[in-house]
Structures are given as structure tokens and as C-alpha cells.
N, CA, C and O atoms as CSV, one atom per row, in Angstrom:
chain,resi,resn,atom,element,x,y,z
A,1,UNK,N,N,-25.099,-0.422,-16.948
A,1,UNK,CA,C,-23.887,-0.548,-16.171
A,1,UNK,C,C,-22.644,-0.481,-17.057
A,1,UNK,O,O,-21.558,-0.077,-16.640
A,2,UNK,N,N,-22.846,-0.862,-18.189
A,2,UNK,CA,C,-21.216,-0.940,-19.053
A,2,UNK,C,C,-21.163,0.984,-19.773
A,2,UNK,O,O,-20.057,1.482,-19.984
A,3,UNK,N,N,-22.204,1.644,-19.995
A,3,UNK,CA,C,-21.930,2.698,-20.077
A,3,UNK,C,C,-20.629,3.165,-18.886
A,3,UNK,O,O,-19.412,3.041,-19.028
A,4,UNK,N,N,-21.231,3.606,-17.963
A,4,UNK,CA,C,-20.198,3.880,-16.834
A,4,UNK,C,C,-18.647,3.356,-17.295
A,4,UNK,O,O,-17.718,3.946,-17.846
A,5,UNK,N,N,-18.785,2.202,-16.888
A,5,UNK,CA,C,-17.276,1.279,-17.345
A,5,UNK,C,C,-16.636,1.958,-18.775
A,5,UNK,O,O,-15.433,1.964,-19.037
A,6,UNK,N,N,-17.562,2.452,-19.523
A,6,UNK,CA,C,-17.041,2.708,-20.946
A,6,UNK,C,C,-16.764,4.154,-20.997
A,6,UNK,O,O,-16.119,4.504,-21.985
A,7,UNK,N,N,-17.062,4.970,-20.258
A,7,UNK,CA,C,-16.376,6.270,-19.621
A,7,UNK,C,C,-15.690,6.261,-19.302
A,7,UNK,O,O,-14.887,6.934,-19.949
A,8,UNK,N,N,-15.125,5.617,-18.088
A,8,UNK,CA,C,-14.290,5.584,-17.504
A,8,UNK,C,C,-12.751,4.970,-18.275
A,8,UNK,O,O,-11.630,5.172,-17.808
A,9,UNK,N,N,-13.065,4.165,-19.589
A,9,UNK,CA,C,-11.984,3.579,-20.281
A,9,UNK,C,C,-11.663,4.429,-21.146
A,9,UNK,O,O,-10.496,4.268,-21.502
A,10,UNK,N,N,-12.451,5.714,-21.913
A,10,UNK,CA,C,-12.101,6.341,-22.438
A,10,UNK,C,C,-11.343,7.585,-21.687
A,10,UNK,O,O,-10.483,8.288,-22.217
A,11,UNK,N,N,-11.679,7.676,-20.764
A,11,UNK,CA,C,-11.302,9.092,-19.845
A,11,UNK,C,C,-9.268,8.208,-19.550
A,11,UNK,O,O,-8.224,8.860,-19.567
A,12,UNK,N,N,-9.382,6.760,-19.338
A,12,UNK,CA,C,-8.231,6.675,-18.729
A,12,UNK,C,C,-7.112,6.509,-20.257
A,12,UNK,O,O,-5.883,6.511,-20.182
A,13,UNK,N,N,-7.833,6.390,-21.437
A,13,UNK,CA,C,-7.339,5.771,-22.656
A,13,UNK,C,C,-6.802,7.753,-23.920
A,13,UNK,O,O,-6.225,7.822,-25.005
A,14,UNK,N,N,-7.239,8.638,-23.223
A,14,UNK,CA,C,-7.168,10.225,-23.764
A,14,UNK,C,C,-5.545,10.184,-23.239
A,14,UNK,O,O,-4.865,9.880,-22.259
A,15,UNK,N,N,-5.413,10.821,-24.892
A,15,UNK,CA,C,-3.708,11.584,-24.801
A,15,UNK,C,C,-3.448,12.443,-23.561
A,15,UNK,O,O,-2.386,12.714,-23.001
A,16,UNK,N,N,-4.540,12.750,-23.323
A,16,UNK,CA,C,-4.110,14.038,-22.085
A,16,UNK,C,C,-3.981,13.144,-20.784
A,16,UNK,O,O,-3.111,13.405,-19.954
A,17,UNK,N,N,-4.744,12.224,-20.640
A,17,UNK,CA,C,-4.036,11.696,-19.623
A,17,UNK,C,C,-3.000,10.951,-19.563
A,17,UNK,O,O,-3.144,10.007,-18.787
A,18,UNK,N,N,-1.974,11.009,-20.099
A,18,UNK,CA,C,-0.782,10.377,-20.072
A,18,UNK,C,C,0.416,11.682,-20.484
A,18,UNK,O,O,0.799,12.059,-21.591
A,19,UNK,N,N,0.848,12.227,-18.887
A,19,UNK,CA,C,1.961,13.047,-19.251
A,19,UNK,C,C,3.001,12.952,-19.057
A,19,UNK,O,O,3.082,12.748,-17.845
A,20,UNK,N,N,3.690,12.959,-19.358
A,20,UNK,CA,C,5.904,12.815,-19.233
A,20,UNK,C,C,5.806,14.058,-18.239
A,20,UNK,O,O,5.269,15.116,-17.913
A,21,UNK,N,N,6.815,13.015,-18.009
A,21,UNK,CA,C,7.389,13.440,-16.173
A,21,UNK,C,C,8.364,15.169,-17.191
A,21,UNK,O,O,8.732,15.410,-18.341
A,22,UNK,N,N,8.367,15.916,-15.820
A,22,UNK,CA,C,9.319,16.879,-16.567
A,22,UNK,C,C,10.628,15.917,-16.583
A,22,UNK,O,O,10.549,14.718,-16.317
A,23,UNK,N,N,12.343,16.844,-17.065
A,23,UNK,CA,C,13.562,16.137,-17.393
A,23,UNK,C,C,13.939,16.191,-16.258
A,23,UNK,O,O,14.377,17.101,-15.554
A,24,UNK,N,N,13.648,14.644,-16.042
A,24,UNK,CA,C,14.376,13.872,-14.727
A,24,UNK,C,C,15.455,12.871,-14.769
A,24,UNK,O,O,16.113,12.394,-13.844
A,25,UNK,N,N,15.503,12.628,-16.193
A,25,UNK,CA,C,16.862,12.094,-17.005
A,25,UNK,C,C,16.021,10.550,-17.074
A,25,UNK,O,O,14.830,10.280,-16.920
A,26,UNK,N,N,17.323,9.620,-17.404
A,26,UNK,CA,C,16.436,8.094,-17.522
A,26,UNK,C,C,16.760,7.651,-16.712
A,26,UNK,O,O,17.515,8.198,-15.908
A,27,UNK,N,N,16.229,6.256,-16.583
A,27,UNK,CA,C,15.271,5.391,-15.464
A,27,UNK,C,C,16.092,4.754,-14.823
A,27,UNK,O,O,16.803,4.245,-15.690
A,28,UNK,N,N,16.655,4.285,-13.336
A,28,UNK,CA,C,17.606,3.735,-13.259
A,28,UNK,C,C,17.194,2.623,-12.465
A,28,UNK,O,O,16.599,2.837,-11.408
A,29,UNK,N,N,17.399,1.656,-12.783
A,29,UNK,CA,C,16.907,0.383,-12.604
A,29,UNK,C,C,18.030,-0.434,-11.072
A,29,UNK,O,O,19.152,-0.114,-10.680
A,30,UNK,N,N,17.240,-1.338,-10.668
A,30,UNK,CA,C,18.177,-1.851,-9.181
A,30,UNK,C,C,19.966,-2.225,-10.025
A,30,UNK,O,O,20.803,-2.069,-9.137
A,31,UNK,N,N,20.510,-2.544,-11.079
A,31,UNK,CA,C,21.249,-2.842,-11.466
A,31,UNK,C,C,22.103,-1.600,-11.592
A,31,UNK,O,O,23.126,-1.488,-10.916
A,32,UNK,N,N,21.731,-0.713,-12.397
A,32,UNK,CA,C,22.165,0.568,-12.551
A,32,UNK,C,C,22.247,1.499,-11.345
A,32,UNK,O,O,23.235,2.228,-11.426
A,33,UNK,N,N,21.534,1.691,-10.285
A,33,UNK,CA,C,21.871,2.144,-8.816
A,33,UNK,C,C,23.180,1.322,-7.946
A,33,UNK,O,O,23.894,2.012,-7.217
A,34,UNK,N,N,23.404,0.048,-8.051
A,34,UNK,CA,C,24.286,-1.145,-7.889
A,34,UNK,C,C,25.663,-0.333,-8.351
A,34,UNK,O,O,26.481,0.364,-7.749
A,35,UNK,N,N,25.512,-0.748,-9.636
A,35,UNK,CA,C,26.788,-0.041,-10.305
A,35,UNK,C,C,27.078,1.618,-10.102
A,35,UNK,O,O,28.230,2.026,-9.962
A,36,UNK,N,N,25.961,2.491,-10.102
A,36,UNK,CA,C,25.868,3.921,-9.023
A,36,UNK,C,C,26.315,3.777,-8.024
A,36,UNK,O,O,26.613,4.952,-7.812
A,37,UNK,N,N,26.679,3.186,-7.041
A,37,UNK,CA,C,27.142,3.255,-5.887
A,37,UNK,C,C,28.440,1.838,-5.723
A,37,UNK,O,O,28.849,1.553,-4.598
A,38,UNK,N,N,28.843,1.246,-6.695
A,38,UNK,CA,C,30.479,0.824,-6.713
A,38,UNK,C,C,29.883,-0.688,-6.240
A,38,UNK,O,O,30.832,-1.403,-5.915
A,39,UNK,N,N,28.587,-1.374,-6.110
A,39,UNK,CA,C,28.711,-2.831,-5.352
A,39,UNK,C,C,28.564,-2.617,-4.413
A,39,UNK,O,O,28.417,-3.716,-3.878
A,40,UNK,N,N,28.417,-1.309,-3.133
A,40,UNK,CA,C,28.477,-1.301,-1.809
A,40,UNK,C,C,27.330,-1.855,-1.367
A,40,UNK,O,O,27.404,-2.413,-0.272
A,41,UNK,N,N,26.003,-1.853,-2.076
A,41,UNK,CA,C,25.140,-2.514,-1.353
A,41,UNK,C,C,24.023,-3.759,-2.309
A,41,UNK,O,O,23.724,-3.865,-3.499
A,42,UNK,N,N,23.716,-4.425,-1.242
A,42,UNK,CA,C,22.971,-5.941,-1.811
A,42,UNK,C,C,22.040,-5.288,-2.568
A,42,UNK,O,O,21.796,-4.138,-2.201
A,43,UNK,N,N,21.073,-5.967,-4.140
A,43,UNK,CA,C,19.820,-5.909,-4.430
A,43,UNK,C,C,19.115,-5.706,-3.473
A,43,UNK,O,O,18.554,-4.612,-3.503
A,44,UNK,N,N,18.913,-6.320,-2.629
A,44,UNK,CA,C,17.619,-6.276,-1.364
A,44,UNK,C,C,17.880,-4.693,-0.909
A,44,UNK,O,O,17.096,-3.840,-1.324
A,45,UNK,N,N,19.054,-4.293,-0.003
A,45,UNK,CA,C,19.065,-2.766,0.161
A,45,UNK,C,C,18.609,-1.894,-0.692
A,45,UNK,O,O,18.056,-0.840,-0.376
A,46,UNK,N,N,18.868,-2.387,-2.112
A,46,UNK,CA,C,18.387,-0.710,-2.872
A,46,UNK,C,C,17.119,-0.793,-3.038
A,46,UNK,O,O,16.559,0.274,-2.786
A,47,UNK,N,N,16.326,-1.753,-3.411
A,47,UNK,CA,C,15.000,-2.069,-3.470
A,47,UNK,C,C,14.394,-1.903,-2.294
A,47,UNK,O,O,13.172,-1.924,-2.435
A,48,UNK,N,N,14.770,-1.734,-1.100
A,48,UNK,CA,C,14.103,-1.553,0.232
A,48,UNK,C,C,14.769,-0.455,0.885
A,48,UNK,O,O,14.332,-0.122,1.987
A,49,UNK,N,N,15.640,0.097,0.452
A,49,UNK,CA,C,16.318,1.269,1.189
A,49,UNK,C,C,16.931,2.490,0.845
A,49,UNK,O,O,17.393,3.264,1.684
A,50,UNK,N,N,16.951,2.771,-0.970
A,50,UNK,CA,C,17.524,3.474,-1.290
A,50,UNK,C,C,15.951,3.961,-2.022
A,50,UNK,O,O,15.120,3.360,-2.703
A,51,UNK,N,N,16.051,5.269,-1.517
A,51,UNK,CA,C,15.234,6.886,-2.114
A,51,UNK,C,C,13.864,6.190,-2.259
A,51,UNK,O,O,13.083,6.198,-3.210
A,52,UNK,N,N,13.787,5.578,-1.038
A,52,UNK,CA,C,12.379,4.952,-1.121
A,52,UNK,C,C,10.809,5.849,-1.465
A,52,UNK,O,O,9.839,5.150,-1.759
A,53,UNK,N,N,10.692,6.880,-1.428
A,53,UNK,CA,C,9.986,8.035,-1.478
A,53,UNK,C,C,9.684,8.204,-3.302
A,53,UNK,O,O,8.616,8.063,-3.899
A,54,UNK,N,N,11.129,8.569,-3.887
A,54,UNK,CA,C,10.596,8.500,-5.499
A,54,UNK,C,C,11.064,7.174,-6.254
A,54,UNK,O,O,11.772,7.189,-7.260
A,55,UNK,N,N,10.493,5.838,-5.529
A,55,UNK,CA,C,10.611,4.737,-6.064
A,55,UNK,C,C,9.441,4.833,-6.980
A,55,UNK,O,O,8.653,5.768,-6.836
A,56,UNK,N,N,9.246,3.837,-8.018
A,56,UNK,CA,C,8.753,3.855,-9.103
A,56,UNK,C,C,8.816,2.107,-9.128
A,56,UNK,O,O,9.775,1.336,-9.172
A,57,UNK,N,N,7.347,1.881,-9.079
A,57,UNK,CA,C,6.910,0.035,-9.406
A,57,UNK,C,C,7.079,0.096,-10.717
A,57,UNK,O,O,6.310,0.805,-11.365
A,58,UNK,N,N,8.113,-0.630,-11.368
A,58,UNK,CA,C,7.588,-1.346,-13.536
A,58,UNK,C,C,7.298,-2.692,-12.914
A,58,UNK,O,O,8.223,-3.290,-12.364
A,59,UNK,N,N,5.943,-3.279,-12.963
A,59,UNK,CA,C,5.920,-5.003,-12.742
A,59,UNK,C,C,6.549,-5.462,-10.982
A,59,UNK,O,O,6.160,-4.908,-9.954
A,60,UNK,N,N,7.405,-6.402,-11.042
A,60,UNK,CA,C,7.571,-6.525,-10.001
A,60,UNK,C,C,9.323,-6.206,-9.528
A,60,UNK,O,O,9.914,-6.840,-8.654
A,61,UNK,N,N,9.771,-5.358,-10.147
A,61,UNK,CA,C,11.201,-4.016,-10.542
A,61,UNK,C,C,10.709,-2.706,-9.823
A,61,UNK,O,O,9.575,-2.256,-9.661
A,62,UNK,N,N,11.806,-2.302,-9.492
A,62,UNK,CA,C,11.754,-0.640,-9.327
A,62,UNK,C,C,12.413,-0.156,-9.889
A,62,UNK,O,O,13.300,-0.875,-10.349
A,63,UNK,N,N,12.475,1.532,-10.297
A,63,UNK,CA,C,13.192,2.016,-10.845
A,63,UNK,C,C,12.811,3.623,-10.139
A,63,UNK,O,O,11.894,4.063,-9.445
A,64,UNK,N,N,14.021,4.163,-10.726
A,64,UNK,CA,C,14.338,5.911,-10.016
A,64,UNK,C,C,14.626,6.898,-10.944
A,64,UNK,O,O,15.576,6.661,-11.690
A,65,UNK,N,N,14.142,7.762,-11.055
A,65,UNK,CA,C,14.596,8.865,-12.322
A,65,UNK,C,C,15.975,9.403,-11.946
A,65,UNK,O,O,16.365,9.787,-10.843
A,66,UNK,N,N,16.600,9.347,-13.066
A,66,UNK,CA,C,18.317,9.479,-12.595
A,66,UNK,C,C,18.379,11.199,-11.475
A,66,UNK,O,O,19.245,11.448,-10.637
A,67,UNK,N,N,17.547,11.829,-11.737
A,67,UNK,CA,C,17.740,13.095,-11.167
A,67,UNK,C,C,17.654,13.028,-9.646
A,67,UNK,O,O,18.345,13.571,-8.784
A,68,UNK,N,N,16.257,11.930,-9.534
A,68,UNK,CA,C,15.923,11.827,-7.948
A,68,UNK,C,C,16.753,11.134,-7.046
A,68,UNK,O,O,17.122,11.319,-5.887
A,69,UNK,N,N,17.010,9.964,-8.236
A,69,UNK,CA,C,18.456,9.220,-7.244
A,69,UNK,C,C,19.916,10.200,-6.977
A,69,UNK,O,O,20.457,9.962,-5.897
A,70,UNK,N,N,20.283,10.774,-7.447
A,70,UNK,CA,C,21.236,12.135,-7.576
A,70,UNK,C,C,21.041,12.753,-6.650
A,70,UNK,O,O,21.937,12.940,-5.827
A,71,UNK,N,N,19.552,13.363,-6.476
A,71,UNK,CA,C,19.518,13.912,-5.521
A,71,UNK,C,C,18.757,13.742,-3.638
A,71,UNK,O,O,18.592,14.514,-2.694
A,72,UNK,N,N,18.479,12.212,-3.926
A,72,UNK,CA,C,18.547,11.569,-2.906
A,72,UNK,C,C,20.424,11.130,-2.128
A,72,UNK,O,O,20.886,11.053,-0.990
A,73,UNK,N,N,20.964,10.950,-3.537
A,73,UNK,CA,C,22.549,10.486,-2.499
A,73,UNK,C,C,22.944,11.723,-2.029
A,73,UNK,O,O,22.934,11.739,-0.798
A,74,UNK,N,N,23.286,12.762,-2.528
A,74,UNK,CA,C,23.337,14.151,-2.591
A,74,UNK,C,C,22.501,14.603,-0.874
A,74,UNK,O,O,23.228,14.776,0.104
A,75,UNK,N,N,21.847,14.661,-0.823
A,75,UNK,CA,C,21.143,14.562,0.412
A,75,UNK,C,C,21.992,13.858,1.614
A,75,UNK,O,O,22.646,14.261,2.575
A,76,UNK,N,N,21.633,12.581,1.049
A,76,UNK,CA,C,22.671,11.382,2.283
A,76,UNK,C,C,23.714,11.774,3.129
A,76,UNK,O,O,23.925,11.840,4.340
A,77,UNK,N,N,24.500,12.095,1.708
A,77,UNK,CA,C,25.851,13.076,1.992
A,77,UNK,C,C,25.840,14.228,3.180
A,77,UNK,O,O,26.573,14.249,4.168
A,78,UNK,N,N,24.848,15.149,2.833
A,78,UNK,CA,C,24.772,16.151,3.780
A,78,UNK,C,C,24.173,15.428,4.913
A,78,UNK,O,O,24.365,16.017,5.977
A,79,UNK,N,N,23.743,14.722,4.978
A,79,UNK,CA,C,23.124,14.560,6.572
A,79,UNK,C,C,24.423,13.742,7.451
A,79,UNK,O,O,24.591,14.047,8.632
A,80,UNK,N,N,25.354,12.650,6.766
A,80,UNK,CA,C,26.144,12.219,7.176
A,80,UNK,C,C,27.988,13.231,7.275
A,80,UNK,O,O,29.050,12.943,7.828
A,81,UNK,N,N,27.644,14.142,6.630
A,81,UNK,CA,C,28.478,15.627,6.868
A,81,UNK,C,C,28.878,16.015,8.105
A,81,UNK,O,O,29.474,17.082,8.254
């Protein structure tokens, strides 16, 4: 039985499985979306309401690749156009 298990740690522990995102710029954290958008909305909103789709769990944080949040507000915009 620990064979198996010991496959499976090497298969998840290989350089190849660990690839960088293409350039999506850096990580923007609930603080940094906050200050992205001027204070208009609570912690709780961005964590539950902003570009919920390319949210990203670190621990018990989210975070957004600066490109997706860009082009999630970018979006917003046009629909409220």
C-alpha cells in the first residue's frame, strides 16, 4: 500500500508539475483590490464579490492576478455602459 502513496508523492513533487501561470502580472491581494478601487467597497465585498471566477485561495486570503482583476473591472464597465 505505501508503494502507491509513494508514486503518487513523487508524480506531485516533479519540476514539471509545477508551472507558472503565463504574464498575468502580480498577485493582488483583498488590500490591494481595496486600494484598486479608491475604498468603495468593504473587505467582505471583494472577497465575495469581486472577479469571483479567477479568485485564487493562499490559506484562508484570496488573491487575483493583476491582469484578471483589470480585466474583470474592464468588463464591469462595459456591462454598466
Amino acid at each position: 500500500m505505501s508503494a502507491p502513496k509513494r508514486q503518487r508523492l513523487e508524480l506531485i513533487s516533479t519540476p514539471e508539475a509545477v508551472v507558472a501561470p503565463a504574464n498575468r502580472g502580480r498577485l493582488l491581494y483583498v488590500s490591494d483590490v481595496a486600494e484598486l478601487l479608491g475604498q468603495r467597497k468593504s473587505d467582505w465585498w471583494i472577497r465575495h464579490r469581486f472577479a469571483p471566477h479567477t479568485k485564487i485561495k493562499i490559506g484562508r486570503d484570496c488573491a487575483w492576478y493583476e491582469s484578471d482583476a483589470y480585466s474583470w473591472l474592464d468588463a464591469q464597465r462595459g456591462k454598466s455602459a
